[in-house]
KOLFIRO-982672 format. One line per 8 residues: number of its first residue (from 1); for each residue x, y, z of N, C-alpha, C. Coordinates in steps of 0.2 Angstrom, whole numbers. Layout:
REM residues N
NUM) X:Y:Z:X:Y:Z:X:Y:Z  ...
***
This chain:
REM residues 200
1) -585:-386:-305:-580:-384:-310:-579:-376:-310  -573:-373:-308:-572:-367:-308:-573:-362:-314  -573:-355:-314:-576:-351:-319:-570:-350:-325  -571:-348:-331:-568:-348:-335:-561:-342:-333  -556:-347:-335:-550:-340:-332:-547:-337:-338  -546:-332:-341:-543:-330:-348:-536:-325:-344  -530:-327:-348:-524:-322:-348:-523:-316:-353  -527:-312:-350:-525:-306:-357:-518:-304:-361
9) -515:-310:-361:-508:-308:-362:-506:-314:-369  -501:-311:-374:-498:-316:-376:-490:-319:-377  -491:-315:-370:-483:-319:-367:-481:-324:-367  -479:-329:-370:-478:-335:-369:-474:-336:-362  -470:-331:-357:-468:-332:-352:-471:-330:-347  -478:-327:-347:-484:-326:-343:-488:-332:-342  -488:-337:-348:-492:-343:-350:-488:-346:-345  -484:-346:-348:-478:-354:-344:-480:-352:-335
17) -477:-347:-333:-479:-347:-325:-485:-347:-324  -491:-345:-328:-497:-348:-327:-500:-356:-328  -496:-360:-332:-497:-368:-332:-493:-370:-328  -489:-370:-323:-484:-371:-319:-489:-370:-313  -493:-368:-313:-500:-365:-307:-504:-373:-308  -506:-376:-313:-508:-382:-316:-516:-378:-316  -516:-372:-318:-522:-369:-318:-526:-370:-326  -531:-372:-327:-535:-372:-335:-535:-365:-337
25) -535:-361:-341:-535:-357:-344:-536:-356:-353  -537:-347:-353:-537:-348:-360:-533:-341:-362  -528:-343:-368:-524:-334:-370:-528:-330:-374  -531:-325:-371:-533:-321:-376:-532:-312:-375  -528:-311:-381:-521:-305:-378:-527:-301:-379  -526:-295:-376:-530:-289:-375:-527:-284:-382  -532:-279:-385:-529:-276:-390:-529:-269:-389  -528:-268:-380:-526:-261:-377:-518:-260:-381
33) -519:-253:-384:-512:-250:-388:-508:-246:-381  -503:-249:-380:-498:-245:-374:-496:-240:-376  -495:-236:-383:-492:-235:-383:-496:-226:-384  -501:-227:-383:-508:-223:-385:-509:-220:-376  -506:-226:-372:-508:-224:-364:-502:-216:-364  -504:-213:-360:-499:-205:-357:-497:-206:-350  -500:-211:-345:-496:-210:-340:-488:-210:-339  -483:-205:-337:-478:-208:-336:-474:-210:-331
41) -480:-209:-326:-476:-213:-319:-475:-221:-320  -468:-223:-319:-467:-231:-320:-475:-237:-318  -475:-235:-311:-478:-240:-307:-485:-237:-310  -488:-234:-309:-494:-232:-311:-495:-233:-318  -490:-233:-321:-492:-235:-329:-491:-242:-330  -486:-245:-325:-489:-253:-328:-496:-256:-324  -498:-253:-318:-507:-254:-315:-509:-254:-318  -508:-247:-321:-517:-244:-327:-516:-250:-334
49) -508:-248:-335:-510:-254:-340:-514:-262:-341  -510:-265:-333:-514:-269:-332:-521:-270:-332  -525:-265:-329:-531:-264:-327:-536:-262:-334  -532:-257:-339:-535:-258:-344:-538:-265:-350  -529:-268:-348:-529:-275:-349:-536:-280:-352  -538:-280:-341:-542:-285:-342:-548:-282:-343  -549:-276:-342:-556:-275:-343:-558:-273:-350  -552:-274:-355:-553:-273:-362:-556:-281:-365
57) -555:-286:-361:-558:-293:-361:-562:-295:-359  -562:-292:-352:-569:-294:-349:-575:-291:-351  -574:-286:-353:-578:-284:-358:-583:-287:-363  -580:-293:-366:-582:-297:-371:-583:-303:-369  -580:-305:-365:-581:-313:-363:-585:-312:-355  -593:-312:-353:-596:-311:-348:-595:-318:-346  -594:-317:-340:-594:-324:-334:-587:-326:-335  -581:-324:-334:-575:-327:-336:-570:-324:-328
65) -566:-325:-328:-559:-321:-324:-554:-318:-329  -552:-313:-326:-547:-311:-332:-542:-308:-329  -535:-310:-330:-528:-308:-328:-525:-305:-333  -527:-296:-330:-521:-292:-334:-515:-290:-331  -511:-288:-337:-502:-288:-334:-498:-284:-338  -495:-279:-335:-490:-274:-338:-484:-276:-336  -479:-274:-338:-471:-275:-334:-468:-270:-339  -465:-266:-336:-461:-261:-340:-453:-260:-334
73) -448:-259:-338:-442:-258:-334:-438:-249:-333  -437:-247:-328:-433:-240:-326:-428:-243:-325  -424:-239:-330:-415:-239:-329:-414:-234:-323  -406:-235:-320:-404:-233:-317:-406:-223:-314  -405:-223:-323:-406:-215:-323:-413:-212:-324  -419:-217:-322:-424:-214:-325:-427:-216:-330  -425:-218:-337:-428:-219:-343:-432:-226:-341  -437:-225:-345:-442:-228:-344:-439:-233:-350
81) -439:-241:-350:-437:-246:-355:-443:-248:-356  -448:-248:-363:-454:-253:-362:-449:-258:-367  -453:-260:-374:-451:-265:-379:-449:-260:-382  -440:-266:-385:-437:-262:-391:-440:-261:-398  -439:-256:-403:-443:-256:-410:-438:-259:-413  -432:-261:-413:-426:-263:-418:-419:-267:-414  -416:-268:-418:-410:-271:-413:-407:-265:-411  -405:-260:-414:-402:-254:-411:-405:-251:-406
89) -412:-253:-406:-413:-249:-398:-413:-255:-393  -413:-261:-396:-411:-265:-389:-404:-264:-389  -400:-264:-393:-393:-262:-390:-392:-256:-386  -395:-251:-387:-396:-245:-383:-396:-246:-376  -402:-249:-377:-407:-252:-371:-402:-255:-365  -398:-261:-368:-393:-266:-364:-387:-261:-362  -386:-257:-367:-378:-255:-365:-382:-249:-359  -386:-247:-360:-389:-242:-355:-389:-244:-347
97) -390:-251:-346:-391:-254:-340:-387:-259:-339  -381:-260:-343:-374:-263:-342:-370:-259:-332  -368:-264:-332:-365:-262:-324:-369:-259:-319  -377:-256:-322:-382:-255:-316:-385:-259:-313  -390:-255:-310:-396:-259:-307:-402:-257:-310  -407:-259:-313:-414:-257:-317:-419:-259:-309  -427:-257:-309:-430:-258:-309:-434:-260:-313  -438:-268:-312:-443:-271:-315:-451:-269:-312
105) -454:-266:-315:-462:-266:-314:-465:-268:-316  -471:-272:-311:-476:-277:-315:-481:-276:-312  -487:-273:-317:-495:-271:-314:-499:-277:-313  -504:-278:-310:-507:-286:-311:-513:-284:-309  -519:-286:-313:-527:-284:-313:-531:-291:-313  -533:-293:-309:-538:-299:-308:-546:-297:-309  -549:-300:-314:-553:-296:-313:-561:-301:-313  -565:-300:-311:-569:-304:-308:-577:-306:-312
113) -579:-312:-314:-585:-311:-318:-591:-307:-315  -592:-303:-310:-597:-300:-305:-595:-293:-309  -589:-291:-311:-587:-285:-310:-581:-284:-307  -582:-289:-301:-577:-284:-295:-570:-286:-297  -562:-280:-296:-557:-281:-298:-554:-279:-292  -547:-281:-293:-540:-282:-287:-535:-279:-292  -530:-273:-291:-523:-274:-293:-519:-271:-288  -512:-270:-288:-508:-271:-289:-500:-270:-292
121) -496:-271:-288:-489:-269:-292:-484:-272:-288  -479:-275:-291:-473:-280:-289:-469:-274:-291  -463:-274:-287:-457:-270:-290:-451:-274:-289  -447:-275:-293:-439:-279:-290:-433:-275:-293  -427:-276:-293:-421:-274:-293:-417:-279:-296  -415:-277:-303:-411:-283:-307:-404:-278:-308  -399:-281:-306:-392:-280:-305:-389:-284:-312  -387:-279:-316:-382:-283:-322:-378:-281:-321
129) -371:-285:-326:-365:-287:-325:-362:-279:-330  -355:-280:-328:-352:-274:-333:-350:-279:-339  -357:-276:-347:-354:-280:-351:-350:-277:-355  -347:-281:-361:-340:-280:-364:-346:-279:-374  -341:-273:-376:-345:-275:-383:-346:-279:-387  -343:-285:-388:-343:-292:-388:-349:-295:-386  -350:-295:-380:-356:-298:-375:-364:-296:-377  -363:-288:-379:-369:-286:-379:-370:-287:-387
137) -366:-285:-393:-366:-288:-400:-369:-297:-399  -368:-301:-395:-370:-308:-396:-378:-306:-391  -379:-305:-387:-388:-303:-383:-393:-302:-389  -390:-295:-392:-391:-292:-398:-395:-296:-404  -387:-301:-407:-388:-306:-412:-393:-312:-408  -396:-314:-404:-401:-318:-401:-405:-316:-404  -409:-312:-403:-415:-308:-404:-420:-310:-398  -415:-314:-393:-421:-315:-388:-425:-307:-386
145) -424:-301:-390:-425:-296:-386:-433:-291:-387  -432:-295:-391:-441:-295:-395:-445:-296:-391  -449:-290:-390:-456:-291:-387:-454:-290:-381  -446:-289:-376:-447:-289:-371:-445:-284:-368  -449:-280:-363:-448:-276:-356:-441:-273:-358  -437:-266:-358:-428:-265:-356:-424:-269:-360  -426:-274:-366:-422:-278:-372:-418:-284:-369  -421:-286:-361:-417:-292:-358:-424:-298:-357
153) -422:-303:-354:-425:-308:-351:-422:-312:-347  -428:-312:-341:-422:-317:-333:-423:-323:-332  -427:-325:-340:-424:-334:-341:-423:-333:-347  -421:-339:-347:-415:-341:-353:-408:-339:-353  -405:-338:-358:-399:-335:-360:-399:-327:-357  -403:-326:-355:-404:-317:-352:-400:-317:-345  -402:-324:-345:-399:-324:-337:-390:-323:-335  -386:-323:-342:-381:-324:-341:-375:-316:-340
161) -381:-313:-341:-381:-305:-341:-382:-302:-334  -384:-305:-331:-387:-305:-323:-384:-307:-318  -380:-302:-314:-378:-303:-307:-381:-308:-304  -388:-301:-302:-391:-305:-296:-398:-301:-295  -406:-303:-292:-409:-299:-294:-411:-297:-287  -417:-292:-284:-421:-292:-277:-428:-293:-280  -432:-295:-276:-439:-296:-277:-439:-303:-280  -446:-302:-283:-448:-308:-285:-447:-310:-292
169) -444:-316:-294:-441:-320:-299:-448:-317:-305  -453:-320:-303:-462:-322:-307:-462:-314:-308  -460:-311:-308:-463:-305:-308:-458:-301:-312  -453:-304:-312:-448:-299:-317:-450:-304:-323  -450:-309:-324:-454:-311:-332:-460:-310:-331  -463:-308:-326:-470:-302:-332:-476:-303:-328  -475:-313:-321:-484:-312:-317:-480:-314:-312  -482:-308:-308:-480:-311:-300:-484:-315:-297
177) -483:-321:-297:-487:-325:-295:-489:-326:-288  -484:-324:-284:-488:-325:-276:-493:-319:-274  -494:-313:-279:-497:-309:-280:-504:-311:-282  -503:-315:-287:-508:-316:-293:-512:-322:-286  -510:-327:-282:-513:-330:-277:-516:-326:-272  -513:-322:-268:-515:-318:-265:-522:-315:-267  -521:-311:-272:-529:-309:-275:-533:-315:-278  -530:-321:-279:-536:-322:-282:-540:-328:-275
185) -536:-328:-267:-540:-330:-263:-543:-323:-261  -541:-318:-261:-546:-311:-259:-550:-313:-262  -552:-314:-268:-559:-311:-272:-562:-320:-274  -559:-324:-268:-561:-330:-268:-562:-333:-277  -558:-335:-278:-559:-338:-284:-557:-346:-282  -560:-350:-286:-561:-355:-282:-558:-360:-288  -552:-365:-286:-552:-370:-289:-547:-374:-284  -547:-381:-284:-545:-385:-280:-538:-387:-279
193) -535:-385:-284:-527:-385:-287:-524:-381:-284  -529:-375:-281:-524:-367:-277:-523:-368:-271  -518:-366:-269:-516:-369:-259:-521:-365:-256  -524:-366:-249:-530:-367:-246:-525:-360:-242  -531:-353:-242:-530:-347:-239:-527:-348:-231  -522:-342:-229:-522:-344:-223:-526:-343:-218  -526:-349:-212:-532:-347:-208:-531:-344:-202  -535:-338:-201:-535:-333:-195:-538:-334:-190
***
């Protein structure tokens, strides 16, 4: 029977690509404040995030695995998008990144019942459409924009805002999963469900 695996996260679209894995697990968010972290390089502050993540759980739950996970998004120009506070700064947020190209960054921290940890960073390119004020008043009225990354998402309805993106799908909704395999045959984590490591 494999070791107890916890997702630090309570993203319901970090769960879903995690049960899609047919992996067992258990959600238990981390109560790391992001907002308290000072790093502001992009990529470096979704890692640490992550890292603080899981070691904010591991912490508590000895003998477990634990998958921590940051995703924050860079506009064209720099600004850094985490989660909107209100609809008006998701509107901000979308009209800022209408007819660009953003960057998606996603930290990931696997972290091991021994101690030992793995992270990590995905990067991709999400190319949106030139939208009309119309377009972005109906995004807006959603509320899909709640709790997410830049005030978008690249499933659902989010999608309809989206050209076209680079990099990895799993990782712009928040766990890069051929990532999160990767380390977890590194630091051998073992269950029977996971495809069998390349052999060299």
């Amino acid at each position: 029977m494999p070791d107890r695996l916890i997702l630090a996260s309570a993203s319901p679209q970090r769960k879903q690509l995690l049960n899609g894995l047919g992996l067992s697990f258990d959600v238990i968010p981390s109560t790391v404040s992001e907002e308290q972290h000072t790093e502001k390089n992009p990529g470096k502050r979704a890692v640490d995030l992550a890292v603080l993540k899981a070691k904010n759980i591991a912490q508590k739950y000895d003998g477990a695995w634990v998958i921590g996970c940051d995703t924050l998004v860079l506009a064209h120009n720099g600004t850094l998008l985490e989660k909107p506070k209100d609809a008006e700064d998701a509107r901000r947020m979308i009209a800022m990144q209408s007819g660009k190209t953003s960057v998606v960054h996603s930290g990931l921290c696997l972290q091991a019942p021994d101690g030992r940890s793995m992270h990590d960073l995905s990067s991709s390119s999400v190319h949106f459409a030139a939208l009309t004020e119309e377009q972005i008043d109906w995004w807006v009225q959603t509320n899909l924009w709640s709790e997410r990354s830049g005030a978008f998402q690249i499933d659902g309805l989010g999608q309809l805002m989206i050209e076209r993106i680079e990099g990895d799908w799993t990782s712009i909704v928040g766990l890069p999963v051929f990532l999160l395999g990767t380390m977890m045959h590194a630091m051998n984590y073992s269950d029977q469900r996971m495809a069998p490591s390349e052999q060299r």
